[in-house]
C-alpha positions as CSV (number, residue, x, y, z in Angstrom):
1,X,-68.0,-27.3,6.5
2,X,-68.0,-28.7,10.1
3,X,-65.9,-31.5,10.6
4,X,-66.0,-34.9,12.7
5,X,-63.6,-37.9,13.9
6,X,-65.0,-40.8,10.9
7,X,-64.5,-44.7,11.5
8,X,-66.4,-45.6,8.9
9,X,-64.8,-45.8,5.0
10,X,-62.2,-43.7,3.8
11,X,-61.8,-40.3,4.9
12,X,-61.8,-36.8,3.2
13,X,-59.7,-33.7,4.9
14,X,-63.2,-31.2,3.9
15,X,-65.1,-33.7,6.2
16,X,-63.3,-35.8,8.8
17,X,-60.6,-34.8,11.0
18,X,-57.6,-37.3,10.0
19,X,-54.0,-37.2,10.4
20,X,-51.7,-35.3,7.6
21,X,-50.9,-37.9,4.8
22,X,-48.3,-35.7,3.1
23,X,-45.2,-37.4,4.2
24,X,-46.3,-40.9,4.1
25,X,-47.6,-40.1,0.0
26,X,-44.8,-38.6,-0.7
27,X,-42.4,-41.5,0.9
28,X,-44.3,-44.0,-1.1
29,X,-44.0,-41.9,-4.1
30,X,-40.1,-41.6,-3.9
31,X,-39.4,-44.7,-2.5
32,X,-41.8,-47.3,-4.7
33,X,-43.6,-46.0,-7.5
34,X,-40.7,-44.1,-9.0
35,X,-38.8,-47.0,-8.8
36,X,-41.4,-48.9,-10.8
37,X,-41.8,-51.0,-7.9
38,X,-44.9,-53.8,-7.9
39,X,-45.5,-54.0,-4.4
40,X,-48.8,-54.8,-1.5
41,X,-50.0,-52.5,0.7
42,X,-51.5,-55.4,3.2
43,X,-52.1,-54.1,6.8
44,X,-55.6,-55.4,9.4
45,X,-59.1,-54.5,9.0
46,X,-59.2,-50.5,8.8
47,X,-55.9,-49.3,8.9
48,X,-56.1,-46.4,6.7
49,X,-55.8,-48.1,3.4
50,X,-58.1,-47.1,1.3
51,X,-57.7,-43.5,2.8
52,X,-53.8,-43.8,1.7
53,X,-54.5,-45.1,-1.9
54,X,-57.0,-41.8,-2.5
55,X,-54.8,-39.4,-1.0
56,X,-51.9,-41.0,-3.2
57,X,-53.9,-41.0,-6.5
58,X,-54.1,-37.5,-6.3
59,X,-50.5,-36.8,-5.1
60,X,-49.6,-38.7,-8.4
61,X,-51.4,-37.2,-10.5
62,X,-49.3,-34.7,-12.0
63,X,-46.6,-37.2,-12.9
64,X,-48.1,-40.0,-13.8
65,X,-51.6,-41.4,-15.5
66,X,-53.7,-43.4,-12.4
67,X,-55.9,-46.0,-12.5
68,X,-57.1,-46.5,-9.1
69,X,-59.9,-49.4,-8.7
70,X,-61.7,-51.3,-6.1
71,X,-62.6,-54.8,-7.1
72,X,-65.3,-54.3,-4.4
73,X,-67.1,-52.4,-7.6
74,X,-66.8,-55.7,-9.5
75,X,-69.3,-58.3,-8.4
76,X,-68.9,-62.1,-8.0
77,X,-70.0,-62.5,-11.4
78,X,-67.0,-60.7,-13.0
79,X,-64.8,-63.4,-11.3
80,X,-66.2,-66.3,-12.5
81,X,-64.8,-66.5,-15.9
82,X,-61.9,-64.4,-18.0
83,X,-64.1,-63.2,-20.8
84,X,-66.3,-61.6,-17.5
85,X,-63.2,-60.6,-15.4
86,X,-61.7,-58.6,-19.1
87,X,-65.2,-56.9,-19.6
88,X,-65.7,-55.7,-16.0
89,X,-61.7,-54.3,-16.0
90,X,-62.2,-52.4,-19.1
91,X,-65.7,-51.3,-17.4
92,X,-63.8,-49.7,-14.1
93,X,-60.9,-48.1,-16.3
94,X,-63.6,-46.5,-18.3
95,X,-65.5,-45.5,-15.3
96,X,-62.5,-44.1,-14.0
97,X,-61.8,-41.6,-16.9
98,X,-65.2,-40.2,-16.8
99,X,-63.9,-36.6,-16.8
100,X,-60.5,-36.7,-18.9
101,X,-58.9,-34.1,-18.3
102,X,-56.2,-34.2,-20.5
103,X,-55.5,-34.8,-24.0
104,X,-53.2,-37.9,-22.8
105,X,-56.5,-39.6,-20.7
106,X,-58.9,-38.2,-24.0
107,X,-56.9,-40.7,-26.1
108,X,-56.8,-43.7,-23.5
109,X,-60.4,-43.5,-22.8
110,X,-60.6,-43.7,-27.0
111,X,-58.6,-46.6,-26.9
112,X,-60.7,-48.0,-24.5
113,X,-64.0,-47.8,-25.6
114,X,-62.9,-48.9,-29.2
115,X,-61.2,-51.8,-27.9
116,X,-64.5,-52.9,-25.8
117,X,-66.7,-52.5,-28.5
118,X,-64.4,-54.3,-31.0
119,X,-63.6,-57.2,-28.7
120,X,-66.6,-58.2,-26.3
121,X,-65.3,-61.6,-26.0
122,X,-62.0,-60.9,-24.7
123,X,-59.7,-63.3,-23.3
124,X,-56.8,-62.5,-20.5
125,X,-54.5,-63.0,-23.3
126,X,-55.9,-60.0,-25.6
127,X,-56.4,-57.9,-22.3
128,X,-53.0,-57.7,-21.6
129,X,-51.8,-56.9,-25.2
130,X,-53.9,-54.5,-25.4
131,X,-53.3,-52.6,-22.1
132,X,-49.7,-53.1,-23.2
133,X,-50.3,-51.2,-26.1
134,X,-52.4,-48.5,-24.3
135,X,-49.2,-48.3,-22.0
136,X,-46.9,-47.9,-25.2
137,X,-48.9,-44.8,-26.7
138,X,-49.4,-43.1,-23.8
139,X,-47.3,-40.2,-22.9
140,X,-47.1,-40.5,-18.7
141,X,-46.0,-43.9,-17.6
142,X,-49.2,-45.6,-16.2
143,X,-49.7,-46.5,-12.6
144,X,-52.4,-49.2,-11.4
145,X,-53.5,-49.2,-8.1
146,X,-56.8,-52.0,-6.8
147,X,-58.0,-52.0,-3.2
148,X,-60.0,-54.5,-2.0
149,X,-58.0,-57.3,-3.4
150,X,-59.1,-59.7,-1.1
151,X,-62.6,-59.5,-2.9
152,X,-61.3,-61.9,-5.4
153,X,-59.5,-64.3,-2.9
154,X,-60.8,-68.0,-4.1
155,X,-61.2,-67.3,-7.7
156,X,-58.6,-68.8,-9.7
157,X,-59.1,-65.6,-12.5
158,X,-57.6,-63.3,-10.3
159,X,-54.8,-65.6,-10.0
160,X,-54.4,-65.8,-13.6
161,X,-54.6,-61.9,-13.6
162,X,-51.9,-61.6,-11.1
163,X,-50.1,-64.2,-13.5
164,X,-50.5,-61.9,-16.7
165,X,-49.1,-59.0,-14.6
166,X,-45.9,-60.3,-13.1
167,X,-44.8,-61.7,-17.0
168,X,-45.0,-58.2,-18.4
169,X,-43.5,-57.3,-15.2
170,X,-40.3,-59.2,-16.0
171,X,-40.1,-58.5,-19.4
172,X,-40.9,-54.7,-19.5
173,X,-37.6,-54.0,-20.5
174,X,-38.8,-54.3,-24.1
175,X,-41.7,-54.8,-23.7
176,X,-44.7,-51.8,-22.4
177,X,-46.5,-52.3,-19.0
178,X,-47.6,-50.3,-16.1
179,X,-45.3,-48.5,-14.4
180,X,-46.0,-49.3,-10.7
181,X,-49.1,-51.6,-9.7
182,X,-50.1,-51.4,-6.0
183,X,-52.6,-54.0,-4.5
184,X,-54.0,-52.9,-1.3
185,X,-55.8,-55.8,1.1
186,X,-55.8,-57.5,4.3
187,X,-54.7,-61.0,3.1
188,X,-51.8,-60.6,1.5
189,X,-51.1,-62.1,-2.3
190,X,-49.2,-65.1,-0.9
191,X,-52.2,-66.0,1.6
192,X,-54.7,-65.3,-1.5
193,X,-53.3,-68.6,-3.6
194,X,-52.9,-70.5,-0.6
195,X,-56.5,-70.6,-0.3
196,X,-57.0,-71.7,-3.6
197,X,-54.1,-75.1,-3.5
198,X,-54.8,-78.3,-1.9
199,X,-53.2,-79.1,1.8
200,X,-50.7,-81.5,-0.8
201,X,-49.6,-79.0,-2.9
202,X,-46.6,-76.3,-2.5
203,X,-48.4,-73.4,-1.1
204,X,-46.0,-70.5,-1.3
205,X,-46.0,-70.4,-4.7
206,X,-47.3,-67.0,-5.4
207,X,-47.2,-65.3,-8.6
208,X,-46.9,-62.5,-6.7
209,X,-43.6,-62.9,-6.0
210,X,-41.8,-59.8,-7.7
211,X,-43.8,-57.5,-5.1
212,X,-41.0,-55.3,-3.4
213,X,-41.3,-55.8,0.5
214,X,-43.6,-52.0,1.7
215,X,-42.1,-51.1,4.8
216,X,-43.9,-47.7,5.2
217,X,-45.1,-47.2,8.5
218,X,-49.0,-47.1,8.3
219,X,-49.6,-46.9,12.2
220,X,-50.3,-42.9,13.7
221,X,-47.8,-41.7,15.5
222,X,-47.9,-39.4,18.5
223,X,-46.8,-36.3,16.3
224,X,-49.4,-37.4,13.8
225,X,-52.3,-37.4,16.5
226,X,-51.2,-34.4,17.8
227,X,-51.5,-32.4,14.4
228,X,-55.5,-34.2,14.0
229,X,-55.7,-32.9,17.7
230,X,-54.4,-29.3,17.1
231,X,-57.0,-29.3,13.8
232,X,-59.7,-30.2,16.4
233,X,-58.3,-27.8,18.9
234,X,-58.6,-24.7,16.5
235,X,-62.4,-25.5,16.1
236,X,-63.9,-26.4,19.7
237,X,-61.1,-24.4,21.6
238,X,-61.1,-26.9,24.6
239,X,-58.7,-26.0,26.8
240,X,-56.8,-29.9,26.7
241,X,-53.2,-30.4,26.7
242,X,-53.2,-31.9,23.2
243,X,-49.6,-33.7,23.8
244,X,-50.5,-35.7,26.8
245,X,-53.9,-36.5,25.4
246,X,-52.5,-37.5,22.0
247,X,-49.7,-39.4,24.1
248,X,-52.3,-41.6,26.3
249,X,-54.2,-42.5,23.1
250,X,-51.7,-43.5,21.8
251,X,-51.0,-45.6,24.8
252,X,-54.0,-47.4,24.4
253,X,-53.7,-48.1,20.8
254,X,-50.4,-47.8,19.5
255,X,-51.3,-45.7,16.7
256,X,-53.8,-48.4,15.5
257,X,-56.0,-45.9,12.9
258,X,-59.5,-46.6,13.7
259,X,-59.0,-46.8,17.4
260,X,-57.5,-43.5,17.4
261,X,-60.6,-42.5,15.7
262,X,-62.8,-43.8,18.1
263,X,-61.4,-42.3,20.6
264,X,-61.6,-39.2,19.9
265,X,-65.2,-39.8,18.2
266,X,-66.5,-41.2,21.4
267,X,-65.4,-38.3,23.1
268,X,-66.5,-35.7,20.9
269,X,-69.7,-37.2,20.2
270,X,-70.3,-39.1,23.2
271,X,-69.0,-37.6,26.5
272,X,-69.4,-33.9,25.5
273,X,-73.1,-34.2,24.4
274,X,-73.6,-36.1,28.1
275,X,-71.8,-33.0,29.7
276,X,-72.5,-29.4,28.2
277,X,-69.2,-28.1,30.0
278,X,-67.3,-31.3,29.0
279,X,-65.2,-29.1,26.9
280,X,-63.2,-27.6,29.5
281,X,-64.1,-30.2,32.2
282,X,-63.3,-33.9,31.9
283,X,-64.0,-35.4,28.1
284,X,-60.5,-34.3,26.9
285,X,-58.5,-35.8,30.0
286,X,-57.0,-39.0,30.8
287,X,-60.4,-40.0,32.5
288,X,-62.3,-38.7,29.6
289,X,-60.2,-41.1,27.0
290,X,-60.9,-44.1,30.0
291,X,-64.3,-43.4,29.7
292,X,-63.9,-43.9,26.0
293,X,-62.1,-47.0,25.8
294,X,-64.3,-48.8,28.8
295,X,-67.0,-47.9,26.1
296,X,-65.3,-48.9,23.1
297,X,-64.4,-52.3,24.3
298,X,-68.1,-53.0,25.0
299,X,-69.2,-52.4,21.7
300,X,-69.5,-54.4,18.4
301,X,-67.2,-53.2,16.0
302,X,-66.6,-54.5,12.3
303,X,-62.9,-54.9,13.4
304,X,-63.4,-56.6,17.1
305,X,-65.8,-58.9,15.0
306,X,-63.0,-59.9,12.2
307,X,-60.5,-60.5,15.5
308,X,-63.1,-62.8,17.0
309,X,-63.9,-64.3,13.7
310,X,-60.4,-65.1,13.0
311,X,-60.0,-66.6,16.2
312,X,-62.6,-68.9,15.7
313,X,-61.3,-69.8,12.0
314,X,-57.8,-70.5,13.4
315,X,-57.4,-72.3,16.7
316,X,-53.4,-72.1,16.7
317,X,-53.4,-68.9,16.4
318,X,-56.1,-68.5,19.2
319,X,-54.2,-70.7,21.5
320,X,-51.0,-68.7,21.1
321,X,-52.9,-66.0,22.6
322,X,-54.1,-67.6,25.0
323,X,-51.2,-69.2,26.1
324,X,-49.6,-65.5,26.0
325,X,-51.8,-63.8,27.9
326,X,-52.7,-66.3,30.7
327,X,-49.4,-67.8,30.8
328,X,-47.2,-65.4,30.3
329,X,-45.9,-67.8,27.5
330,X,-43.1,-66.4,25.1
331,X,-43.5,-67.0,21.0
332,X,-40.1,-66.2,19.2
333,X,-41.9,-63.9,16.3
334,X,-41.2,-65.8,13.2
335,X,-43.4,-65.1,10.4
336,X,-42.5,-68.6,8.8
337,X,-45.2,-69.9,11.6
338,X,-48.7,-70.2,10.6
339,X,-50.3,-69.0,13.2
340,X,-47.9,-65.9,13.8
341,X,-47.5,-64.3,10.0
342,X,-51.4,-65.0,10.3
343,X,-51.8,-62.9,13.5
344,X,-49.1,-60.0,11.9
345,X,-51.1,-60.2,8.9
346,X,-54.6,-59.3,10.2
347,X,-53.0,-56.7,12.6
348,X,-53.2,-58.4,15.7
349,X,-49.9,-59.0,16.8
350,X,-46.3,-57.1,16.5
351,X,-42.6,-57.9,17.4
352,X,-41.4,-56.8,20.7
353,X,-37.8,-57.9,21.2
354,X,-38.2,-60.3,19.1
355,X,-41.0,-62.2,20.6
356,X,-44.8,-62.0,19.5
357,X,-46.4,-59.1,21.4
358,X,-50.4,-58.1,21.1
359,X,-50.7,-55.2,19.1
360,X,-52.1,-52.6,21.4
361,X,-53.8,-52.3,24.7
362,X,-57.3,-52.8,23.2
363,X,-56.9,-55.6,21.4
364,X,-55.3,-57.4,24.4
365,X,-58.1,-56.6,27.1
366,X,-61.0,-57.2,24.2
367,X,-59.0,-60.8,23.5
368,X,-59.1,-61.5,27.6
369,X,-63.0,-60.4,27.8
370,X,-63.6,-62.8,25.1
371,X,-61.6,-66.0,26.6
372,X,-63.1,-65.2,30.3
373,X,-66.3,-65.0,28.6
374,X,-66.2,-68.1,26.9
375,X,-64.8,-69.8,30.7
376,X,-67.8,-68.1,31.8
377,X,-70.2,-70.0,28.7
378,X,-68.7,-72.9,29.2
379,X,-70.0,-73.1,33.2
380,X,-67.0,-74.2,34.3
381,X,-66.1,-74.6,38.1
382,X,-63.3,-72.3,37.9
383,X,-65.5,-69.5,36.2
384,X,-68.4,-70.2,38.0
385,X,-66.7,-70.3,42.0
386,X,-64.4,-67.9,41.1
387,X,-67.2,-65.3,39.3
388,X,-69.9,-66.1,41.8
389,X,-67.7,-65.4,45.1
390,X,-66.3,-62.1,43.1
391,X,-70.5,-60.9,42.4
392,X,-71.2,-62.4,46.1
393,X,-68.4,-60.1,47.7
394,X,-68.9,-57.1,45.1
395,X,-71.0,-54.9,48.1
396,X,-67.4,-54.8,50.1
397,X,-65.6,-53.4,47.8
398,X,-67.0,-50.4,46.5
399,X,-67.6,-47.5,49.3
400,X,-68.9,-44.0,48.4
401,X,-68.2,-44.8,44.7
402,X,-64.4,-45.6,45.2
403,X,-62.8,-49.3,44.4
404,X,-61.2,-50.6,48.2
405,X,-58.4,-52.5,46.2
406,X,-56.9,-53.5,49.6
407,X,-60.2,-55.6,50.3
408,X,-60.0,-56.8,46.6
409,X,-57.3,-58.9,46.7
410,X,-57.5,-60.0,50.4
411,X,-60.8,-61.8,49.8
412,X,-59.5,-62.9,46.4
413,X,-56.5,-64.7,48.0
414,X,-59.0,-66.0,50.7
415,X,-61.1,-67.5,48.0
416,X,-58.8,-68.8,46.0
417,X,-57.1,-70.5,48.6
418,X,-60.8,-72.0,49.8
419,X,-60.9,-73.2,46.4
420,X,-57.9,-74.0,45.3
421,X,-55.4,-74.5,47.9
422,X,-55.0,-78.0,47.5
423,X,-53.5,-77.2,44.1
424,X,-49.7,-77.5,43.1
425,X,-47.4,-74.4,41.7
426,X,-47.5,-75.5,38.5
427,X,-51.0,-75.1,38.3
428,X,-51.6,-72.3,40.0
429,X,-48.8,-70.9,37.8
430,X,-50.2,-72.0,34.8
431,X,-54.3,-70.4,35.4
432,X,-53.2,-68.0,38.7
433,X,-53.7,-64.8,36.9
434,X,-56.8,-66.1,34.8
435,X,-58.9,-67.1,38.3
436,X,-57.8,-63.3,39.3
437,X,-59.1,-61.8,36.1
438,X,-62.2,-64.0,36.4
439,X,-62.7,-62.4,40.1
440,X,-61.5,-58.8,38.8
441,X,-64.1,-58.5,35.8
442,X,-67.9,-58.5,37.8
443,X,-66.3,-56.4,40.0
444,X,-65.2,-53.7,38.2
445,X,-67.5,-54.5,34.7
446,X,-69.2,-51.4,33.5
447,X,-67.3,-49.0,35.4
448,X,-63.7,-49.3,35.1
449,X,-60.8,-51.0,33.1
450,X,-58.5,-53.1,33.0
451,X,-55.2,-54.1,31.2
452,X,-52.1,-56.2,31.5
453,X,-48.7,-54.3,31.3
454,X,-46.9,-56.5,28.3
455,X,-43.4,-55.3,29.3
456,X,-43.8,-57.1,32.5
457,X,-45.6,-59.8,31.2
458,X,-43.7,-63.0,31.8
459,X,-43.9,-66.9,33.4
460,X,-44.0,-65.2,36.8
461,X,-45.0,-62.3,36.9
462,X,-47.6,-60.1,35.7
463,X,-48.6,-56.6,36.6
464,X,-52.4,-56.0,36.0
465,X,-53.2,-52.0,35.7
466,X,-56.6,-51.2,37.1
467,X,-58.8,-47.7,35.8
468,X,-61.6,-47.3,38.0
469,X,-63.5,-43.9,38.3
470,X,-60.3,-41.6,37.7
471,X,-58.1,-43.7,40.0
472,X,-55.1,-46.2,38.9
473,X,-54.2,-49.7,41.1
474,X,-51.2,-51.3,39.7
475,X,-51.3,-54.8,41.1
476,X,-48.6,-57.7,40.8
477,X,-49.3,-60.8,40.6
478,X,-46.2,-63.0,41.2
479,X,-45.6,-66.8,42.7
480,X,-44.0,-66.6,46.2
481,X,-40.4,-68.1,45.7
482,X,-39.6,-66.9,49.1
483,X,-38.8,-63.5,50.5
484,X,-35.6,-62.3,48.7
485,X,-37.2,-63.0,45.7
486,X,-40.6,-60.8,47.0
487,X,-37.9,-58.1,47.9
488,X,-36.7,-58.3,44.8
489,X,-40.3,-57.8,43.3
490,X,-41.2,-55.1,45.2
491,X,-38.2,-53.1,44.2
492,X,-39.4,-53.4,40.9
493,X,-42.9,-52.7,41.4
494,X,-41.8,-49.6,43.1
495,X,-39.6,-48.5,40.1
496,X,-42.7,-49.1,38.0
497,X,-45.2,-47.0,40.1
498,X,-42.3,-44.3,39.4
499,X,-42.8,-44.7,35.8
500,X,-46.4,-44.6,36.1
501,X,-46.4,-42.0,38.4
502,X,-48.8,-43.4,40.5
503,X,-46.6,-43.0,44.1
């Protein structure tokens, strides 16, 4: 069967190409659900969850009894009451043992249907003592897994459900219950009840609370891209140096699952259809996977539209990025802050040293396309002057389809200074490197890329990296403190063109 890079749902080995999931199963099996643990796998918007629980259902299998359910299967209606939330449970364990294939899931799915038929006004109560009995007569320990969680976020059922699990949990000494339960989401369970309590109330009270803390690694790494690489490699034969390639994606998205994917699916799909000899030509290259990502970050996505979304729904999480990425502003990362554990929660933001770094490359230039854009919406003076004199000048900088970076920033410092010369350091400190990105973006938009190096992001400097049409400008954008400081700068700009091997 002929495979294909997937960024929609789960994927399947027979179909998709996809990183190997053997070690991070079988880490999660030794290191959680033979413990017994209770525990949340809560990572952003397609991160490989779903794709994780399958793949570990069936690596389970043969030791244990799984239910694995997706409360996305149980409508809105099944939340609304208990005696609807008991009946639509049984409904998906049933559903689930469709082809028992043992004598111990022959008996359960017994027990089950009996139960139903006998009780069709079940309470929570009765559905726990009876799974509690169904846990007590059957041979292999029972393990529950339930994606989609946050498809019962605002229903106080669930809550009670989660309730009903975590007081067997703590008394399953002597008393039957599943063996492990995993609850796989975006939100985790503690921001779940939150949204259910009033602003006066204590909102940390979860009854999630026994979940052990899952510190598996969901993210690919380069060795993991370079095996779904090698796969690829084996069936198209393209000639590409599968460790560099799989080390510049991974550049560009820190091993954020569905990026990865896109990559490589724009490429595939994309570029080599557009180019017959793409294959041992330019799609698999570093140009190829610029290409890509200039195409990527132009495009609606489910996942750029949850970021936007979520930046509209919570303006202090917003303005920390803001305030990161224009000012150069550093956030200490402490998940005890709103607007941080938010931003970690949903995928957007990591720990760097210690301070609150944007996840990955993509993220990071979509999130400064959509602030300049909104400058730009708004009609401010600053967008406007600094956008119009940027389209006005755009004939001078572009000569036989190369990007003149020298005559870039000389007529950007010319404007600004027309513009904005009156202006103290602070300011100019505080929106310098915005009014350069708002100059940058006509001039460049739909052909090349940019991004901001994070590692030299700071309250005075910032290095802006430029992909235009196979060639790379590293530009530094720093306040003149006078010249020992500017030598000082340059020596470092020079080490960094080293490291970027663009000297």
């Amino acid at each position: 069967m002929k495979r294909r890079f997937n960024v929609t749902g789960s994927c399947n080995p027979q179909w998709h190409y996809m990183v190997r999931l053997d070690d991070r199963v079988k880490k999660i099996k030794e290191e959680y659900v033979d413990y017994g643990s209770y525990f949340v796998i809560n990572r952003g918007r397609q991160y490989g969850k779903t794709t994780t629980l399958r793949a570990l259902a069936k690596y389970l299998q043969e030791d244990y009894i799984v239910f694995s359910l997706d409360f996305q299967q149980m409508g809105t209606q099944s939340f609304t009451e208990e005696k609807t939330f008991a009946r639509g449970f049984l409904d998906r364990l049933l559903a689930e043992l469709r082809k028992a294939d043992t004598e111990d899931k022959v008996k359960i799915r017994e027990m089950l249907s009996n139960f139903k038929e006998n009780h069709p006004d079940v309470i929570m109560d009765e559905l726990f003592m009876f799974l509690s009995n169904m846990c007590e007569r059957c041979e292999h320990p029972i393990v529950l897994m339930i994606d989609e969680v946050d498809s019962a976020s605002n229903n106080q059922v669930f809550i009670d459900f989660l309730a009903q699990l975590r007081g067997y949990y703590l008394r399953r000494e002597d008393t039957p219950t599943f063996h492990s339960v995993i609850l796989a989401g975006v939100y985790d369970i503690k921001n779940l009840k939150l949204k259910l309590r009033s602003e006066s109330e204590h909102q940390y009270n979860s009854p999630w609370n026994i979940a052990a803390d899952f510190k598996v690694n969901m993210s690919f790494s380069i060795s993991q891209i370079v095996g779904m690489l090698e796969e690829y490699e084996t069936d198209h034969d393209t000639g590409m140096d599968i460790q560099e390639i799989a080390e510049e994606i991974y550049q560009y998205t820190a091993g954020y699952p569905v990026l990865v994917s896109s990559i490589c699916k724009c490429i595939d799909e994309d570029l080599t259809e557009e180019n017959e000899s793409a294959y041992t030509s330019s799609a698999w290259t570093g140009a190829g996977i610029e290409e890509a990502v200039r195409r990527i970050l132009i495009v609606r996505m489910p996942l750029f539209e949850s970021m936007i979304r979520h930046m509209d729904s919570y303006p202090e999480m917003k303005r920390m990025f803001q305030e990161i990425l224009f000012q150069g502003k550093a956030f200490s990362f402490n998940l005890d802050t709103k607007e941080i554990s938010l931003a970690s929660m949903f995928g957007y933001a990591v720990s760097k040293d210690g301070k609150v770094q944007v996840a990955n490359r993509i993220f990071e230039t979509r999130l400064y396309n959509y602030f300049l854009s909104e400058n730009e919406l708004a009609g401010t003076d600053t967008a406007n002057q600094m956008g119009d004199a940027a389209m006005r000048d755009r004939n001078y900088f572009v000569h036989d389809g190369m990007l003149d970076m020298d005559t870039v920033m000389r007529r950007f410092v010319e404007t600004f200074t027309e513009i904005y010369g009156e202006e103290d350091a602070k300011f100019i400190e505080k929106y310098g490197r915005k009014f350069f990105l708002l100059y940058l973006r006509p001039i460049i938009n739909g052909t090349g890329n940019y991004y901001i190096e994070a590692q030299t992001r700071d309250d005075r400097r910032t290095d802006v990296i430029v992909d235009y049409l196979g060639e790379q400008f590293v530009i530094e954008l720093k306040i003149w403190r006078g010249n020992e400081y500017n030598e000082r700068g340059e020596r470092q700009l020079m080490d960094y063109l080293d490291y970027y091997r663009t000297r």
